[in-house]
LOMARDO-631325 format. One record per atom (N, C-alpha, C): x, y, z. Coordinates in steps of 0.05 Angstrom, whole numbers, plus 5000, padded with zeros to 4 digits. Layout:
LOMARDO-631325
XYZ...
end
This chain:
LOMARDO-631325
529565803018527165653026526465733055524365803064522765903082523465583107523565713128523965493154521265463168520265723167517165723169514365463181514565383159512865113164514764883176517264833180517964673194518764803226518365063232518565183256515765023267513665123251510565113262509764883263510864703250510264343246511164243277513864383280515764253305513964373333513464623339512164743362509364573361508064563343506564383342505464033364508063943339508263653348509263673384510763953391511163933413509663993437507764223432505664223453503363953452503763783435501763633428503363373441505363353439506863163464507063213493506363493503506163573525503863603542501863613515499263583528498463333537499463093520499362773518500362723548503262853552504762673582503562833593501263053592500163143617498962903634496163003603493862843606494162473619496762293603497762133623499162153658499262363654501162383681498262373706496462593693494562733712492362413718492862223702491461983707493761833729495761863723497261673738497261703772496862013773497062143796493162073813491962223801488962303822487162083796488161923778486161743767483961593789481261503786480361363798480260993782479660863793480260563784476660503776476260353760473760303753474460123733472759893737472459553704471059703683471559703673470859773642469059503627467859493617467559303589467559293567469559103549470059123522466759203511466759293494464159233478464459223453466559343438467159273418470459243408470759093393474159093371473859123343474159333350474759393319477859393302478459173275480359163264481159203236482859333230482859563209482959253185481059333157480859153142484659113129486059313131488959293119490959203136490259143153492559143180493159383204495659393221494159583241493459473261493559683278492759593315489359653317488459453329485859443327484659693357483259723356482059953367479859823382479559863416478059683427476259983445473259903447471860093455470859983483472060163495471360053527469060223540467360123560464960173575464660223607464460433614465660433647462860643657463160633688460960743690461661003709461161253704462361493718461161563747461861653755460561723785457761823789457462023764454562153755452061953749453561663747451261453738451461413705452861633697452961633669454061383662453961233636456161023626457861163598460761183612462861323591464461123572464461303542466161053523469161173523471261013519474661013523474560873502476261083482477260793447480360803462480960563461483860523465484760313451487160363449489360113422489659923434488959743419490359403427492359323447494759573436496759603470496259613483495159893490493859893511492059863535490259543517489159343538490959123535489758903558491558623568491258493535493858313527493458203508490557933512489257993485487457783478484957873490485358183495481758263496479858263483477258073490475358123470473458193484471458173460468458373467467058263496466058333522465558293547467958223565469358253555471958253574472258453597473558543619473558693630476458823632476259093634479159153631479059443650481559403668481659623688481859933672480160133678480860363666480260593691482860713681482661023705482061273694479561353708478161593698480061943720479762103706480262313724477062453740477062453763475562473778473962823773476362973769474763293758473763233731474563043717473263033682473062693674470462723682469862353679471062303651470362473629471562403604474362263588476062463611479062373604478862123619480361923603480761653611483061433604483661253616486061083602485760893618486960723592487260313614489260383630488960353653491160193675493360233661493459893653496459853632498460163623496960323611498460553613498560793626495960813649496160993655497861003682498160753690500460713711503760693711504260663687506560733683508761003689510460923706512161143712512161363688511561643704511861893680514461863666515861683676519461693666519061493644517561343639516961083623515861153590515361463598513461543570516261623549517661363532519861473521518061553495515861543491515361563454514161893454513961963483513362183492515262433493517962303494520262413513521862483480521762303468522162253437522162433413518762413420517662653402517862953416518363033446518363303449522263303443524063123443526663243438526663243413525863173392526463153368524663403353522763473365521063713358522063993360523463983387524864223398527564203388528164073380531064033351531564213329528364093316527064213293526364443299525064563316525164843325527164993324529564953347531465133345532765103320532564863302535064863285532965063260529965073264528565213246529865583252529465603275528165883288532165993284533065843287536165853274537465943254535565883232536565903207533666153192531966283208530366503194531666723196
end
């Protein structure tokens, strides 16, 4: 049996965890601070983390939308609520609540998780071709 697709599944899931603790890191570091407003919650008809659409306003005047998970705003956010979110100043686009984007880079274990267990699957793939 071919190792193949579980080489390419694993390199995968791993640049895709590395891009993630960038993209958090690069907020944690040169983020700017800006109130956001709920505008909407959305909750999955089956169950599931509800998905909250936040409203902030960029430096350009523009007003930017952030979907972020239920975790990752204060518990019990609803619609006009205000919720701290940090934008990256070279790309209004990239964005995150506070709540996580302040978290020590050392704190990202689901991060830390998925790149050891990916690069596992790698060598133990790239091992056995």
């Amino acid at each position: 049996m071919s190792k193949i697709p579980y080489l390419v599944l694993a390199v995968g899931a791993l640049v895709t965890a590395v891009c993630l603790l960038r993209r958090r890191t690069v907020l944690h570091g040169r983020g700017v601070a800006v109130t956001a407003r709920c505008s909407a919650v959305r909750r999955p008809a089956h169950g599931g983390e509800a998905r909250i659409t936040l409203r902030y306003p960029a430096p350009d005047g523009r007003t930017r939308t952030h979907e972020a998970g239920q975790r990752e705003c204060p518990p019990g956010t609803r619609e006009g609520d205000p919720v701290e979110v940090l934008y990256d100043p070279r790309d209004p686009s990239r964005a995150g609540t506070a709540l996580t984007a302040r978290k020590s880079p050392w704190r990202h274990y689901d991060l830390y998780a998925l790149m050891g267990v990916s690069l596992g699957i790698a060598v133990a793939a790239a091992a056995r071709i």
